[in-house]
PLY file of the C-alpha trace (Angstrom):
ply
format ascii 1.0
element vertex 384
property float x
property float y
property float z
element edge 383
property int vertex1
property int vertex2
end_header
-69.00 45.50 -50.98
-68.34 46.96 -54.34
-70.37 46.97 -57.31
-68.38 44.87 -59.38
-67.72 42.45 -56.60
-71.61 42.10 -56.21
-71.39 41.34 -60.13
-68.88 39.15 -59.95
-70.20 36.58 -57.21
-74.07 36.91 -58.99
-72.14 35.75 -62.06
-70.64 33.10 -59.77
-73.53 31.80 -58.17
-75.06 31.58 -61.78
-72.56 29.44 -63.31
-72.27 26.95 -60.44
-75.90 26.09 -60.30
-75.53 24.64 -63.97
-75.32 21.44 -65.10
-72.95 22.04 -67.55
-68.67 22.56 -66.67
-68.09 26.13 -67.18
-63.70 27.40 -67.28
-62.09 29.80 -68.27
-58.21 29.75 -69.25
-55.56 31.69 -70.28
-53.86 32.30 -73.92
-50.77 29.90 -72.30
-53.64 27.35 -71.24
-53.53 28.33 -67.28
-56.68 28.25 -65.80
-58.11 31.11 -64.38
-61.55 30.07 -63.44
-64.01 27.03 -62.91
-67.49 26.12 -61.55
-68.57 23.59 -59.24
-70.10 21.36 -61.45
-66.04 21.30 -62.98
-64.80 20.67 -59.41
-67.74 17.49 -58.27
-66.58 15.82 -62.45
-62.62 16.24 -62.02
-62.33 15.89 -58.25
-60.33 19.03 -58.03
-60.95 22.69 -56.17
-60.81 25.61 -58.16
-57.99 27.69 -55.89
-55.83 24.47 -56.36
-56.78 24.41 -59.90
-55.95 27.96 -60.93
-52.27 28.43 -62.26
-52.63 24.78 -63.72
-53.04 23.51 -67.30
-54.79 20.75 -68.52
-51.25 18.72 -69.39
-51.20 18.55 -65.25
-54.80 17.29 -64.75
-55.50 14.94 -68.07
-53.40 12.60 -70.01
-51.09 14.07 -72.54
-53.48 12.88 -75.76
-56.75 14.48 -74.27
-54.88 17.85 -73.11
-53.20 18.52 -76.05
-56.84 18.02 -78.02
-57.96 20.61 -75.51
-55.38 22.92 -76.11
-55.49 23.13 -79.86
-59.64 23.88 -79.32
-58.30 26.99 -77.19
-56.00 28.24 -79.91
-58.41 27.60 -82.70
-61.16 29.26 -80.77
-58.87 32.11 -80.34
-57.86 32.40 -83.25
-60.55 32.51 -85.28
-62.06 35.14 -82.52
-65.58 33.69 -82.62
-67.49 30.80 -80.59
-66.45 27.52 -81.71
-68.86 24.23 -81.16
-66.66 20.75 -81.00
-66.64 17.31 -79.39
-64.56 16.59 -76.33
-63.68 13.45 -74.80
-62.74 13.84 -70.71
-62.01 11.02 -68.39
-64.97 10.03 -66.30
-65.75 7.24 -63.11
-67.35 4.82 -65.54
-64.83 5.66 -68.52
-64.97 8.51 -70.97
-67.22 11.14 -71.95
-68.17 12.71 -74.19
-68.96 16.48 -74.27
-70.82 18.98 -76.71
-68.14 22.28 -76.12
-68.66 25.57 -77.03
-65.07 27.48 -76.84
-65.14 31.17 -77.51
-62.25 34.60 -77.13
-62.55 36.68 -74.22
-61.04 39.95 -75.57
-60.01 43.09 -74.05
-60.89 46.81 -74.66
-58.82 46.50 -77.83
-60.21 43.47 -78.95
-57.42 41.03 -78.54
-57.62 38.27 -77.33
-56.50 37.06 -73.88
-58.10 34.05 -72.27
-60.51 31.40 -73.34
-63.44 30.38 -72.11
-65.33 27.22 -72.62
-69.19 25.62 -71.36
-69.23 21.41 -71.93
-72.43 19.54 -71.81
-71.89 16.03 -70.89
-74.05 14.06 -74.22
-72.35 10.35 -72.70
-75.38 9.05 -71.82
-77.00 10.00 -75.68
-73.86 8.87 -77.46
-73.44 5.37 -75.53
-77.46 4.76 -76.17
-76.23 5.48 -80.40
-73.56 3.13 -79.97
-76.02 0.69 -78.27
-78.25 1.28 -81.03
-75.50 0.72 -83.66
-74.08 -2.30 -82.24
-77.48 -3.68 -82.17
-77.86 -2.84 -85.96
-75.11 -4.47 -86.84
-76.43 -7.73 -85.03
-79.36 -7.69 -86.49
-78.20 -6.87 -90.00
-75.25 -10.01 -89.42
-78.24 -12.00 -88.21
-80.25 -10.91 -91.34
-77.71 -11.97 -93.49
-77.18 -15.68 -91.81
-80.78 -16.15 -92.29
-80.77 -14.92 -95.63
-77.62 -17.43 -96.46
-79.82 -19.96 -94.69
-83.12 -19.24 -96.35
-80.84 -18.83 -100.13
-79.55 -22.52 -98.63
-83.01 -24.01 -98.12
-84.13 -22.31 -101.21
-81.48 -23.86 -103.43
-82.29 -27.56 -101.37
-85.69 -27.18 -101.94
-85.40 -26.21 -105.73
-83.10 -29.75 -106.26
-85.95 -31.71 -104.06
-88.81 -30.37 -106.17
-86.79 -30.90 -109.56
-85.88 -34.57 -108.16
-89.25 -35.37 -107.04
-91.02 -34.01 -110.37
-88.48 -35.92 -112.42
-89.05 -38.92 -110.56
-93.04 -38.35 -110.51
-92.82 -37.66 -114.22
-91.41 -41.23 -114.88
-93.95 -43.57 -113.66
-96.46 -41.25 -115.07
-95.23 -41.36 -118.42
-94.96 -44.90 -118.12
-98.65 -45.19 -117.57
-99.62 -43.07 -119.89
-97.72 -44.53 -122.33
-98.52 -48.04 -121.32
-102.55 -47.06 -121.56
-102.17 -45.85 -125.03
-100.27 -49.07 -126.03
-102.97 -51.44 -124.95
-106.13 -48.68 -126.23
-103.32 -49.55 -129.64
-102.70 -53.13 -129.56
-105.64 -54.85 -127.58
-108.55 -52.54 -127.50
-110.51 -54.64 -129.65
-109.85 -57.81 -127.16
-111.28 -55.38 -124.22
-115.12 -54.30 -124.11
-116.56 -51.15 -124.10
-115.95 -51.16 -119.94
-112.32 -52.00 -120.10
-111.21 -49.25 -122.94
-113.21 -46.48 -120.65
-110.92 -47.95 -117.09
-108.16 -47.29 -119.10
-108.80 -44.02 -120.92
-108.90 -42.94 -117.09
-106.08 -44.01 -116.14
-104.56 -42.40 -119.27
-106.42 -39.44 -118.41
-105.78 -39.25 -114.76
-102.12 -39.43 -115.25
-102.38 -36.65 -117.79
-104.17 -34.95 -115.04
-101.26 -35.59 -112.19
-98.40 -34.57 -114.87
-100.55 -31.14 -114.79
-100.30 -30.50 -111.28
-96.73 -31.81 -110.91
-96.30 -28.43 -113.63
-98.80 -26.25 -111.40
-97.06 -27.09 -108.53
-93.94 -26.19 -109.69
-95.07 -22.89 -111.47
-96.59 -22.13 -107.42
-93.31 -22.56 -106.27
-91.38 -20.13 -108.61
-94.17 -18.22 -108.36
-93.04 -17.45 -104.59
-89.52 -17.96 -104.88
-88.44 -16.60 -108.27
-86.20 -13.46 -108.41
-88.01 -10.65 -109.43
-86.96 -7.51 -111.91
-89.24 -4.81 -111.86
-90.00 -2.84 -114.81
-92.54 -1.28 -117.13
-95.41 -3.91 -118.38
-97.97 -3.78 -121.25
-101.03 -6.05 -120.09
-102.59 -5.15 -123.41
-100.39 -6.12 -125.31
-99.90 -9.16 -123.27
-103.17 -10.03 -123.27
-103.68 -9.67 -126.81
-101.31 -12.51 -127.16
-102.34 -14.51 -124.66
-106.00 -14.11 -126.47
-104.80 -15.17 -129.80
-103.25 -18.38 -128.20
-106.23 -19.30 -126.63
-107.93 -18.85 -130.12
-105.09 -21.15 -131.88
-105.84 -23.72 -129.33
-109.96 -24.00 -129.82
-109.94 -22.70 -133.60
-113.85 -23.20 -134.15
-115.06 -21.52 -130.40
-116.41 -17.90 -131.35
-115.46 -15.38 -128.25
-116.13 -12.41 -128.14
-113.16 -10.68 -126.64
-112.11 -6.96 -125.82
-108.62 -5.77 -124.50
-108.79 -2.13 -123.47
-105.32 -0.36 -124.69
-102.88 1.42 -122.20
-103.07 -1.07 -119.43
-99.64 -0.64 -118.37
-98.03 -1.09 -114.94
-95.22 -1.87 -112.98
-93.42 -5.27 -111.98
-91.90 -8.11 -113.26
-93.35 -8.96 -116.90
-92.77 -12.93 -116.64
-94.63 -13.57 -113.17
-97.26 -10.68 -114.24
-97.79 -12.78 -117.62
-98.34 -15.86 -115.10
-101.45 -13.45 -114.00
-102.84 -12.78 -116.93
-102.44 -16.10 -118.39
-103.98 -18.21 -114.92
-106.83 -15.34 -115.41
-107.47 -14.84 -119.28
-107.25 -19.00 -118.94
-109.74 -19.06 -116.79
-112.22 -17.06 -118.61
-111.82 -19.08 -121.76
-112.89 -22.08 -119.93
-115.28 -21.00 -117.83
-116.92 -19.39 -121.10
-116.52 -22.57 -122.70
-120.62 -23.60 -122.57
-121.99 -20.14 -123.57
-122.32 -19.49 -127.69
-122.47 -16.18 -127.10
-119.06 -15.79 -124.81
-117.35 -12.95 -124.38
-114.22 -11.63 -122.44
-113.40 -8.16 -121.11
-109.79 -6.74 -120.20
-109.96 -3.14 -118.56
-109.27 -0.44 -115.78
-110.54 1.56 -113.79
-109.31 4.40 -110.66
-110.70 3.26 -107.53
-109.49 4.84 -103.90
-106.36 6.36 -105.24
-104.56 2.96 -107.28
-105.35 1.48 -110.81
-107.41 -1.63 -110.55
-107.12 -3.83 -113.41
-110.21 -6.45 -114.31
-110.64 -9.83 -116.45
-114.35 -9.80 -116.59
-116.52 -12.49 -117.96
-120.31 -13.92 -118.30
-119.75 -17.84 -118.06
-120.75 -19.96 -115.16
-119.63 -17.69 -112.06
-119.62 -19.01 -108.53
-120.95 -18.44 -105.50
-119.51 -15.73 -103.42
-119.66 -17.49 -100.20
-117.11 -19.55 -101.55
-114.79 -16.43 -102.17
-112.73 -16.60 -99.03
-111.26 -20.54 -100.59
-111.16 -19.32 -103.49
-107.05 -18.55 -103.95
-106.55 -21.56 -101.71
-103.95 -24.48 -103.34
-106.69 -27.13 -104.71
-109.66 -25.03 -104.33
-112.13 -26.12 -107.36
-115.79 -24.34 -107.27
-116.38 -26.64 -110.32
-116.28 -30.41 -109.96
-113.86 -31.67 -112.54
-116.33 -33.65 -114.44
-117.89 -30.22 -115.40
-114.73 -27.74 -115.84
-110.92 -29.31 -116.15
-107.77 -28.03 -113.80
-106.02 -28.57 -110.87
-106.93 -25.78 -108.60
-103.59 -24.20 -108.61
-103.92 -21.60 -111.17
-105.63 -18.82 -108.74
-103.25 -19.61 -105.57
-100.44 -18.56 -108.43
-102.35 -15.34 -109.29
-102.74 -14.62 -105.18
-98.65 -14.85 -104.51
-97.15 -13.20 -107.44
-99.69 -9.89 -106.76
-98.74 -10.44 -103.16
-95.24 -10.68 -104.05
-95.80 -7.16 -106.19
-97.43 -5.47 -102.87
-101.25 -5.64 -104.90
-104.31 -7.50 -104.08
-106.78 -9.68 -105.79
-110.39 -10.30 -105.24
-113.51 -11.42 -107.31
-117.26 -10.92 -107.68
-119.64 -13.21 -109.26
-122.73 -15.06 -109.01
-124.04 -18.20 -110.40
-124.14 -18.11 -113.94
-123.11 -14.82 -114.16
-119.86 -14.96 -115.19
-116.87 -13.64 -113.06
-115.33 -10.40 -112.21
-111.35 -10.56 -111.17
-110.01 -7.02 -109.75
-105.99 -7.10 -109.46
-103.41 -4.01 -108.30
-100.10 -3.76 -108.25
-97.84 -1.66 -106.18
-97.19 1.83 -107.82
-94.17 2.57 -109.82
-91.60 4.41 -107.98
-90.83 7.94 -108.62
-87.46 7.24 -110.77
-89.50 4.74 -112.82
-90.62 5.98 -116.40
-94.30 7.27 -116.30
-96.85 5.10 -117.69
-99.60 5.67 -119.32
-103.41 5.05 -118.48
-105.81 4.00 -120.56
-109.75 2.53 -120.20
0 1
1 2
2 3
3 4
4 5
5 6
6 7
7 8
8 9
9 10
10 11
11 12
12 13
13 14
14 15
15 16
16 17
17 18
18 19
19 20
20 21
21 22
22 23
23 24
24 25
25 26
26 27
27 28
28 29
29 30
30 31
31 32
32 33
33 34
34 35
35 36
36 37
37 38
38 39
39 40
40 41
41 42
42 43
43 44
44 45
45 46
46 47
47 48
48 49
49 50
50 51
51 52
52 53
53 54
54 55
55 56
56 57
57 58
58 59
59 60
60 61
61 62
62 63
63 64
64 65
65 66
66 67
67 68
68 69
69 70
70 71
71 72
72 73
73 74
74 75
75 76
76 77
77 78
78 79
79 80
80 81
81 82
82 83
83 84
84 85
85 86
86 87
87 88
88 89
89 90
90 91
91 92
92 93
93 94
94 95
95 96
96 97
97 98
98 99
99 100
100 101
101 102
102 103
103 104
104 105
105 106
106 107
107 108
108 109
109 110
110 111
111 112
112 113
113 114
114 115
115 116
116 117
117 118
118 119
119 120
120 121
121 122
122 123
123 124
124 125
125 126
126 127
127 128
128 129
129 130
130 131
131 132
132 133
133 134
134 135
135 136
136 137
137 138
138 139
139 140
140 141
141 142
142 143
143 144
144 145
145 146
146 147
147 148
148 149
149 150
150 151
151 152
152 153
153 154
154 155
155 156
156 157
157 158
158 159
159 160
160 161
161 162
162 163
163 164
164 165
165 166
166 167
167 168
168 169
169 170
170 171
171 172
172 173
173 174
174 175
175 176
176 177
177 178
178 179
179 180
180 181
181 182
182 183
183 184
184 185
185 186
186 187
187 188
188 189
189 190
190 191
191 192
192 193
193 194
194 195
195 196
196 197
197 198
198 199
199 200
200 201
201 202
202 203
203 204
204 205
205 206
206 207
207 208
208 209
209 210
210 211
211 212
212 213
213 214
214 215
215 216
216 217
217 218
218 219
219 220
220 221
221 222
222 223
223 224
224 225
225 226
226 227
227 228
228 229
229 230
230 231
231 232
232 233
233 234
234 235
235 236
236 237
237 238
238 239
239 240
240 241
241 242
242 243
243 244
244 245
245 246
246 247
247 248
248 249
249 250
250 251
251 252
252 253
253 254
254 255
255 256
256 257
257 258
258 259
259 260
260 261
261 262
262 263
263 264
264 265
265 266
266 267
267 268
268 269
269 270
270 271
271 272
272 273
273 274
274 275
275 276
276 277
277 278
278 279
279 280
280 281
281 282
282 283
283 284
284 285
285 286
286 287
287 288
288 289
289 290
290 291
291 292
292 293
293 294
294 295
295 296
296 297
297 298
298 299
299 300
300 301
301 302
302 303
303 304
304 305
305 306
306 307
307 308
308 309
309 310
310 311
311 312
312 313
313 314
314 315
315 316
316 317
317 318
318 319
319 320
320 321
321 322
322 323
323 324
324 325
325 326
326 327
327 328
328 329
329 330
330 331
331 332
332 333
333 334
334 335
335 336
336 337
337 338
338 339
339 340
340 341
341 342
342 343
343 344
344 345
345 346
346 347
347 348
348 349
349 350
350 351
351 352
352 353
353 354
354 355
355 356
356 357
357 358
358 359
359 360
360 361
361 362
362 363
363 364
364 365
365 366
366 367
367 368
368 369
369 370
370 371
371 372
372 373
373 374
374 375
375 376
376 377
377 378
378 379
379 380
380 381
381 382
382 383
């Protein structure tokens, strides 16, 4: 046995213990060559096989793809990497081909050989994956039309139902007022006090039909994000607290450069729920006073609304941005309760948080973030 017949059946016996289908064929597309693993996928022998082209084994689509790989491969006289699609038992596959020149001693060109790895199994699971994307994105966008649906059906209910609520509550309001008017001095002292509640108990209800409402937007509305001023906001806020109780003397400090991200209406429904609630819960101190400011903490901006009125006890805290949660009876402190479940869903709604500290005639300490500004947003500036 020769040398070069030793070399030739090592080379052999290395590439039919592969995985991959290794052939090599002629510049006229003949094959001269292929492995076992090429014989077990195509059901064919490779002394019957040699002489053949690939127009006698595969239909006339597939073998003329394969063909013009061969001639681009030799042409360009370097490996080339490609797709191929060969018939299979279970349908097509798919194969990851690397086609490259076998030259002779001058160089040109004279056969082509080729090594396909069988990627089926990878590309069905991508088209498994992508077929189940596109299910779940059509099933995201029926729920969305639903949800947009039940949105739009629950805006007309609470509209109706306000409207309707509104009515009979004007009515009695109106109706009180009219007989406080025209026959308080036929009614004692008793009678005009039943019916300043009643005037001031629908009063009341006509507030939380609003609050209600306000909660509801407050989860639902569309939001734009963009570049806020709580200073500035706050400052106004501030001066129409001041135009509403003219003679109360507060004492009342915005830090400037509070700035953030998010959408300035429901961010204004923050400060005004939280700046509100500070002015009220101020209301019995003569020496009240109100504190807007930030601070770093753990890597995010943390803005406050401090004050020193009446407080609350912190084991209370966990109810405390629940719908018609009151720490104060309403005899001492007017409101409906809604303002701080308002305050909890927009920051939500802006990725932030919200807590409090306080104590018992201490006054109150409200902490709120928002979710950072993305990188393409214009940089804002920090102040306190």
């Amino acid at each position: 046995m020769t040398g070069v017949e030793v070399g030739h059946e090592q080379l052999m016996a290395l590439i039919d213990h592969t995985s991959a289908v290794i052939y090599m064929r002629d510049l006229d597309g003949r094959y001269l060559l292929v492995n076992r693993q090429y014989e077990r996928l195509f059901d064919v022998s490779r002394d019957a096989i040699v002489g053949l082209t690939d127009h006698d084994l595969f239909p006339k689509e597939i073998a003329d793809d394969f063909r013009a790989n061969d001639l681009r491969a030799a042409s360009r006289g370097e490996p080339v990497l490609m797709e191929e699609v060969a018939p299979g038992e279970d349908g097509p596959h798919t194969y990851i081909t690397v086609k490259f020149p076998l030259t002779d001693a001058q160089g040109r060109p004279y056969a082509v050989g080729g090594i396909s790895t069988d990627i089926t199994d990878r590309k069905r699971a991508e088209e498994e994956v992508r077929r189940l994307n596109a299910e779940l994105e059509q099933r995201v966008r029926e729920r969305t039309a639903e949800l947009e649906a039940s949105t739009r059906e629950l805006d007309a209910f609470a509209y109706s139902v306000s409207h309707d609520l509104r009515a009979p509550l004007r009515s009695l309001e109106g109706f009180s007022q009219l007989l406080l008017e025209d026959y308080g001095d036929r009614l004692d002292d008793e009678g005009r006090q039943y019916l300043g509640r009643i005037k001031a108990n629908a009063a009341r209800m006509a507030q939380m039909i609003d609050d209600l409402l306000n909660l509801s937007r407050a989860t639902r509305a569309h939001m734009i994000r963009d570049r806020t001023d709580l200073s500035a906001m706050s400052a106004d806020i501030i001066a129409e607290l001041r135009c509403l109780e003219p003679a109360r003397q507060v004492s009342v400090h915005v830090d400037d450069g509070l700035v953030t991200y998010g959408d300035p209406h429901l961010i204004g429904l923050v400060l005004r729920n939280l700046l509100g609630n500070a002015w009220k819960f101020t209301g019995k101190r003569p020496d009240a006073e109100i504190h807007v400011g930030a601070c770093d903490s753990g890597g995010e901006r943390v803005f406050t609304i401090a004050d020193n009125g009446a407080g609350f006890d912190m084991r209370h805290a966990a109810k405390l941005f629940d719908p018609f949660r009151r720490l104060h009876a309403a005899s001492e402190f007017e409101g409906t309760g809604i303002g701080l479940a308002i305050v909890h869903r927009i920051v939500t709604r802006h990725g932030g948080r919200v807590w409090a500290a306080s104590e018992p005639g201490q006054g109150a300490t409200f902490h709120v973030t928002f979710q950072p500004a993305p990188a393409s947003a214009p940089a804002l500036a920090s102040g306190g």
